[in-house]
C-alpha positions in Angstrom: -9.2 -12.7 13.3 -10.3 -9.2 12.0 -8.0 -6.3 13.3 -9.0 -3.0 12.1 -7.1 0.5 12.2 -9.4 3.4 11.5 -8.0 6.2 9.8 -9.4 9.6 8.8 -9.1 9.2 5.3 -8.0 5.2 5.4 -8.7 1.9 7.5 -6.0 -0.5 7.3 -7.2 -3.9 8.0 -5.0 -7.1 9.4 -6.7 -10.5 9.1 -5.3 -14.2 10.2 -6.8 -17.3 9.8 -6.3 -20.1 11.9 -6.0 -23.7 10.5 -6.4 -27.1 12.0 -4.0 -28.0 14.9 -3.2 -24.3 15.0 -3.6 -22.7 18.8 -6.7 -19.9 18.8 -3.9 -17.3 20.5 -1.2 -18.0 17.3 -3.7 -16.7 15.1 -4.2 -13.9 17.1 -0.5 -13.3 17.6 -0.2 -13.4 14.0 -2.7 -10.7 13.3 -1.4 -8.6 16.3 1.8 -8.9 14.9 0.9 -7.5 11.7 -0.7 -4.7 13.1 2.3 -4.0 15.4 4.8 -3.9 13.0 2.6 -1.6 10.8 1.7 0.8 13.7 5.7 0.8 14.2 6.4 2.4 10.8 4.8 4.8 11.2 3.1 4.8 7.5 -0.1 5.8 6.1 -1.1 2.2 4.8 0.1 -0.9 5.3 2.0 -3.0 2.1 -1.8 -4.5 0.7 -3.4 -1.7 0.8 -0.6 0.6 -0.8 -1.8 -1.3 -4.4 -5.3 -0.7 -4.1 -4.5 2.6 -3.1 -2.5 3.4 -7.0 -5.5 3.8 -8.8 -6.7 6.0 -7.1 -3.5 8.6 -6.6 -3.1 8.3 -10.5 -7.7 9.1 -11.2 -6.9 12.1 -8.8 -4.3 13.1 -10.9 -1.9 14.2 -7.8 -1.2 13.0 -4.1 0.6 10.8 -2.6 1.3 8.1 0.5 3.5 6.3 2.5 3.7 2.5 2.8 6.7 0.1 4.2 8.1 -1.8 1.6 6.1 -3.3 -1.5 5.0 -6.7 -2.2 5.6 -7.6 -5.8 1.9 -7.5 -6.6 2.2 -3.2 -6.2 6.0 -3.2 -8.1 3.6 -5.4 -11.1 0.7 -2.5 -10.5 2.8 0.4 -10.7 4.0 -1.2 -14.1 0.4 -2.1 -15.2 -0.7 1.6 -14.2 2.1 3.2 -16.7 1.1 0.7 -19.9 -2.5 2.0 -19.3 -2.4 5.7 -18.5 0.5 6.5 -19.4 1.3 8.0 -15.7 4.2 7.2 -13.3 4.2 6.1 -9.9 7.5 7.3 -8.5 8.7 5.1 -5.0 10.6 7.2 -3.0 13.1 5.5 -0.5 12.8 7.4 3.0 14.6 5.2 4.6 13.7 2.8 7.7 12.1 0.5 5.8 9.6 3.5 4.6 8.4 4.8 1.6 6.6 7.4 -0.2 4.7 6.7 -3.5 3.9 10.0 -5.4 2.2 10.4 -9.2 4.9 11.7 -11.2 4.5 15.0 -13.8 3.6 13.6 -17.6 6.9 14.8 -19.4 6.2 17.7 -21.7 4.3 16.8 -25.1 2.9 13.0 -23.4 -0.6 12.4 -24.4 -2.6 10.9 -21.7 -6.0 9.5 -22.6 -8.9 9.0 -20.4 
């Protein structure tokens, strides 16, 4: 199952895949869910999409995003991000299970290479 949330700048997408012995309306359910539970926070892009989305933010140079919390694949990228460019991605805790992820100023005298 293919749920998809079309934004004006961004689609988030919500998939499920069913499995042998597994009822056609749990894998629904389970996609549904998903979607639910992102429409409820009331974020830009869901918690997958929020690490495809770094690149980006930091090629721009400026901008930012909301997202509920990360998986440990967009901590790792935020990480990976600063060892290559040199730029931060700063999470900021709004509360409610919501946050917002902003490119942080390079401190005075850092050399950032293209």
């Amino acid at each position: 199952i293919w749920v998809e949330a079309r934004g004006a700048q961004v689609n988030n997408v919500f998939t499920a895949i069913g499995e042998r012995g597994t009822l056609a309306e749990d894998v629904v359910i389970s996609a549904a869910s998903q979607f639910v539970a992102w429409c409820e926070s009331r974020t830009s892009v869901e918690e997958h999409l929020a690490d495809q989305r770094m690149v980006p933010l930091v090629m721009a140079g400026a901008g930012s995003f909301t997202t509920v919390p990360l998986t440990r694949h967009g901590w790792t990228n935020i990480e990976v991000i600063a060892a290559f460019t040199g730029r931060r991605i700063r999470v900021h805790d709004l509360g409610d299970q919501r946050f917002r992820l902003s490119l942080t100023e390079p401190a005075v005298g850092d050399r950032l290479e293209a």
